[in-house]
Each structure stands twice: as structure tokens, then as C-alpha cells.
N, C-alpha and C positions, 0 to 999 in steps of 0.2 A: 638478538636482533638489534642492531645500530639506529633500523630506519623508525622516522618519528611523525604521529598524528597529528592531526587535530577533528578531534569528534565537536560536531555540531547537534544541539541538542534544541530545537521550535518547542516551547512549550507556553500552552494559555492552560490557566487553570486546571494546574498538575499537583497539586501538593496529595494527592490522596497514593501518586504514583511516581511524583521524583525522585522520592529517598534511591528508593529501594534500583531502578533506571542509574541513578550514580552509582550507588554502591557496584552495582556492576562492572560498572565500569574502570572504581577506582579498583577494582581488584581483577583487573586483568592482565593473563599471562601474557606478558608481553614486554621481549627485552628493551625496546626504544622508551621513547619519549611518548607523553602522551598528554597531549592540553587539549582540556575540556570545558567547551563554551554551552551556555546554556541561555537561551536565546528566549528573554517573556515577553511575551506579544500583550504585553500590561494587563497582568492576569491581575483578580482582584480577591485571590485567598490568597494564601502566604507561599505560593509556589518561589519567588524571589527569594523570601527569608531562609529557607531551606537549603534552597541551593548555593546561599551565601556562605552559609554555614560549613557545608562540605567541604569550603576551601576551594570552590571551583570557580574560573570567570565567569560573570552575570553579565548579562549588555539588555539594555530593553532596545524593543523595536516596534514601531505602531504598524508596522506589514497590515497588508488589509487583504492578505491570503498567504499561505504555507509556502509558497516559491518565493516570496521577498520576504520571509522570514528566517529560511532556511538561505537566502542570500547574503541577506546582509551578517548572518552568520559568519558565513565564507569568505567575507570581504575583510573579517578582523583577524580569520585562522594564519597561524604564524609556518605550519609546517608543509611537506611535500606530499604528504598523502591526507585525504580530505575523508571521514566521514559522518553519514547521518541516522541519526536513530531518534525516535521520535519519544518524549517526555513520557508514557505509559508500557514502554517497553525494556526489558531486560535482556541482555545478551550473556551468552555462554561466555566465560573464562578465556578460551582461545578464538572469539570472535575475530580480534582484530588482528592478532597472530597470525591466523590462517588468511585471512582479510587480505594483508599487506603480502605477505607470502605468496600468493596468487599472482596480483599484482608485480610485485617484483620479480616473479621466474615468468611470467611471460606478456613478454611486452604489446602480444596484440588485445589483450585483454585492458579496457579502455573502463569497463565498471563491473563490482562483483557487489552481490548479497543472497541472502537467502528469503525461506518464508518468512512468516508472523504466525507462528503459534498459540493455541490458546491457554490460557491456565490450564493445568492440572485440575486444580479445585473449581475447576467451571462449571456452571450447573447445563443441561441437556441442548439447551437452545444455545449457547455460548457454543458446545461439543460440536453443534450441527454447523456452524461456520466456520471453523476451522480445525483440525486435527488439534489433540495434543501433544507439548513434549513426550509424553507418556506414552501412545502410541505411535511414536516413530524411533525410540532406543532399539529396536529388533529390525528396523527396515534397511534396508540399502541405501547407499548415499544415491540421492537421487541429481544430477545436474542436468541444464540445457544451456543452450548455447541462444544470444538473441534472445532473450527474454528480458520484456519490459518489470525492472525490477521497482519495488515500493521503496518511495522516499522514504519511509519506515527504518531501511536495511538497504544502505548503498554505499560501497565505500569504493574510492576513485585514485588518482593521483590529483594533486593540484592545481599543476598544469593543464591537464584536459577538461577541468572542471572549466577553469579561464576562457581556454581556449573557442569552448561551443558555446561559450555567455552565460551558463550558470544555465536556473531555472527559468521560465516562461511567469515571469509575473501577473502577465495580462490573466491568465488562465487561475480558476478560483478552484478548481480541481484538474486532474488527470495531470500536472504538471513534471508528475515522476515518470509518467508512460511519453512525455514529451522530452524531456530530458534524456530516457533511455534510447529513444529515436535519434535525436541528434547525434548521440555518442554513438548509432551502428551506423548511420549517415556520413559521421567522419571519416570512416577505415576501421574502426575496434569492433572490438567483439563485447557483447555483456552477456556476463558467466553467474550462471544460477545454481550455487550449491546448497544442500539442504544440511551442510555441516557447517552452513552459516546463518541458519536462522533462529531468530530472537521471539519473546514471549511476549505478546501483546496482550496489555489488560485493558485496552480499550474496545473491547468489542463488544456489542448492544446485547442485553440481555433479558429484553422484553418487545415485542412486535413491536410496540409504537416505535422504541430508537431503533427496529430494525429497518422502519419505514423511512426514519428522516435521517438514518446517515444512509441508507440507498438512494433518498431524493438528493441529499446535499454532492454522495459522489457522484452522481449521473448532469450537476450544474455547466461543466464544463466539456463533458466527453465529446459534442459534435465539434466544437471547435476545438479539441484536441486531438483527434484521429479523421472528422471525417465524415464521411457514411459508412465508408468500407474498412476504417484502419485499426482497430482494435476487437478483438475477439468479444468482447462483452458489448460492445455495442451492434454487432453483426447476431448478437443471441437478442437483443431488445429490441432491434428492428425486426425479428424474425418472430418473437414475441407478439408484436404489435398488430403484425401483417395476418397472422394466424387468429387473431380477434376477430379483427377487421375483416377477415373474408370469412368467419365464424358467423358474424355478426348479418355481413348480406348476404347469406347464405343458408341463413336460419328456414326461409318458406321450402327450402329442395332438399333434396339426397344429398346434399355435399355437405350438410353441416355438422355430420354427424364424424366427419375425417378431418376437417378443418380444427374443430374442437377440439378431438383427441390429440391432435398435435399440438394445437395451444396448452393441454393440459401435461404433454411429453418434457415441454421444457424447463421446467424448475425442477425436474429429474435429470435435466444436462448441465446445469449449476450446481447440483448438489453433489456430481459427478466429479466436476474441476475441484469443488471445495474440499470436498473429502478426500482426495485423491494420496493415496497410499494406505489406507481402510483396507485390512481383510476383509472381506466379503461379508461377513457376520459381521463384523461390528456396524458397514455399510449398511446394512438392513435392518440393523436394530434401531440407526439412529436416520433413517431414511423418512418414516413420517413428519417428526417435526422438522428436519431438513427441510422438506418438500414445503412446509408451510411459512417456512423462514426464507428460502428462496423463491416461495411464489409472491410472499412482502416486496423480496427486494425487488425484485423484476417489477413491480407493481412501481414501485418507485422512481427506478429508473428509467422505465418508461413515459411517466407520466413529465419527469423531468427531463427527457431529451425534447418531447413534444413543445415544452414552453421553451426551452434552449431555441431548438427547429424554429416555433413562432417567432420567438423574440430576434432572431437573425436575420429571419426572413421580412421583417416589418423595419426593422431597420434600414435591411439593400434598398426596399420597395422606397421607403420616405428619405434617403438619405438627400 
């Protein structure tokens, strides 16, 4: 393959998870060119010195959220095809291969990636948020079509990156589901295959960080979709509502279906998450699932409400 990258790499306080995110990357199959930016949001372990060492380019950036970090990434990338993977992640060998492949045989296709995997060696609550590499070698390639893909696992051409303005700086999250929006808004299509996702070692592996990276992604979701534009926040509004009429509905007969619905939904989270589980392993790991997704919703919830307030307190006094 002739055609050539440039992977952009947002990392704060990565050195536990860099090496290993490069080395990936410097050993992928992949005939082109491939320049590798590594973007520190002025971490304060040795995430810079490491990465210096690999021989790869360093830039800092004082970004004061992941879409002007991951921008100004992109504003130094030298090549025609642009992508991003995030500082605690590993990709397969023919990541970018297949990546750029995609991309180049068909032109209505505007952004491809895949999931975020968990370690292997994860322990049970790590298991319950996201699948392993390990259990998906026997699956089918799974794609869709119009799916909002994670700034984690997104690779583009350069041009279309320019052209829709890059990421949504304003936004302190959801800014990869705003991004993927723009690029189906333009004319493209964004293509989800599961023969392109990468191994994420950043996933919370005790309730408290389940709770405060579920508040922290939930900062930005109403002014990134909506009320109505994103699937996870149409499950936390529906969350919410099922409380809330749980709640006035406590003195009558209705509280007792209001409830059980409230309690149905971090069984429809754990549904998405898991999603490609045989049935048996879905059930085995369905409890702490259940309680790792009733965290997050808890979180997310609680953080669209102050989102909600702080919006609405703003129009009211503006």
C-alpha cells in the first residue's frame, strides 16, 4: 500500500499505557507511510519522555478538553488519511491496513473504526463493560453502517476531517458522537467494523471510577445530541422518568410497574455492552454487569440533570 498516515495520539498521564499503544503502532502492517503524533495535554509523569524515546513526534498542548487536543493534533498531521486512537489503547497489526483500505475502495465512506475491547487479563467488572479480545476470535465480523464511532478508534481522510471543522471544542465530552454526526450530515457514511477494533486499558475497574468516568461522560451529552439524539441519553432520560413516576407513585398500584421498569434498564445497558456474548457467558457475567451499569446510569443521570440545570439557568439569566 503507497497511501500514508498520520495517527494522532491525546494523551495526559499515560506512561503506565504508552509504551505498549506505540509499540503498536510502530509494528503495523502497513505498506505506506506512517507518522506518528503524540499529543500531551502536559501530563505530569513521564508520559512525554517515553514517547520521545520511541522516536515519535511529541507536541504539547494545553487543550482544556479531548476535541482541541485531538485538534490541534490534526492541524500539525502531514498526511492524507488522518487517524485517532487514544494513549491507553492497542491496535491490531492490520488496524490501519484495513483502516485505509476501506476508506480507499469506497468513496462514500467519510469515517471507519471499530470497538474498544477489554484486556484479556481483566478482572470480572472490567469483563462486564466491555467484551474481550478473547471472546470475539469465534464471532462474526460484526459492521453497521451510521454509527457514531469513539474518538478512541476513528480513522478519516484529511480532507473531510478539514472540511466539517475537525472536533467540537466547546463540548467537554460526546464530541466523537458530534463529529460522527457531522460527517453523516455531510453526504458520508460512517462504517463500523469489528475487524477494526482496538484494546482499551482504560476502563474503571472498581464502582467509585465506574461512577466518575459515567459522570464525567454524561458532562457534555445534552449539548451534544439533544434530548432525543443519542441512544444513551434517550436510555437515562427514560431512566430518570421511571424514578420519577416510581417515586409519585409510591402511595398507589402503579408503583410497583413503574419500579420494575426502572430496575429493567441496566439490563438494556448491559445488553448493548456485552453485545456479541453467547448467552452463557452473558449470564454468567450479567450480575456484576447489572451493578456496574446501574453505577453508570446513576451517574449519567445525575450529570445530564446538572448539565439540564446549568443550561437552563444560563438561557433564564442570560
Amino acid at each position: 500500500m503507497s497511501l500514508s498516515v498520520s495517527v494522532v495520539i491525546p494523551a495526559k498521564n499515560e506512561s503506565k499505557n504508552i509504551e505498549r499503544c506505540l509499540d503498536s503502532l510502530l509494528q503495523q502492517n502497513f505498506g505506506g507511510s506512517i507518522e506518528i503524533i503524540v499529543v500531551d495535554n502536559f501530563s505530569y509523569d513521564d508520559t512525554y519522555d517515553i514517547a520521545l524515546r520511541k522516536g515519535v513526534k511529541v507536541i504539547m498542548s494545553d487543550g482544556t478538553s479531548p476535541a482541541a487536543v485531538r485538534n490541534y493534533g490534526a492541524n500539525v498531521a502531514r498526511f492524507d488519511y488522518l487517524a485517532f486512537i487514544d494513549g491507553d489503547c492497542v491496535a491490531p497489526k492490520n488496524w490501519l491496513f484495513n483502516a485505509v483500505s476501506l476508506l480507499d475502495n469506497n468513496n462514500s465512506y467519510g469515517l471507519v473504526g471499530g470497538g474498544c475491547l477489554a484486556p484479556i487479563n481483566s478482572n470480572l467488572l472490567v469483563r462486564s463493560w466491555a467484551i474481550t479480545e478473547k471472546e470475539t476470535n469465534d464471532l462474526f465480523v460484526k459492521t453497521k453502517i451510521n454509527k457514531f464511532l469513539s474518538g478512541s478508534n476513528m480513522i478519516m481522510r484529511k480532507s473531510d476531517f478539514d472540511r466539517v471543522g475537525g472536533f467540537d471544542e466547546s463540548l467537554v465530552t460526546g464530541e466523537d458522537d458530534a463529529f460522527s454526526r457531522k460527517i453523516i450530515n455531510s453526504g458520508f457514511v460512517t462504517f463500523f467494523s469489528s475487524l477494526l477494533s482496538v484494546v482499551h486499558y482504560g476502563y474503571p475497574d472498581n464502582m467509585i471510577d465506574v461512577f466518575k468516568k459515567s459522570f464525567w461522560h454524561g458532562k457534555s451529552q445534552f449539548q451534544a445530541h439533544g434530548f432525543w439524539g443519542d441512544k444513551m441519553v434517550i436510555l437515562t432520560w427514560g431512566w430518570i422518568l421511571m424514578f420519577l413516576l416510581s417515586f409519585f407513585s409510591y402511595v398507589n398500584h402503579y408503583f410497583s410497574f413503574f419500579f420494575l421498569i426502572f430496575l429493567f434498564f441496566p439490563i438494556v445497558l448491559s445488553r448493548r455492552r456485552l453485545v456479541g456474548l453467547n448467552t452463557l457467558s452473558f449470564l454468567r457475567i450479567l450480575p456484576v454487569s447489572y451493578v456496574v451499569c446501574f453505577i453508570a446510569l446513576l451517574g449519567r443521570s445525575l450529570s445530564l440533570v446538572k448539565e439540564l440545570t446549568r443550561c437552563t439557568l444560563k438561557t433564564t439569566f442570560r
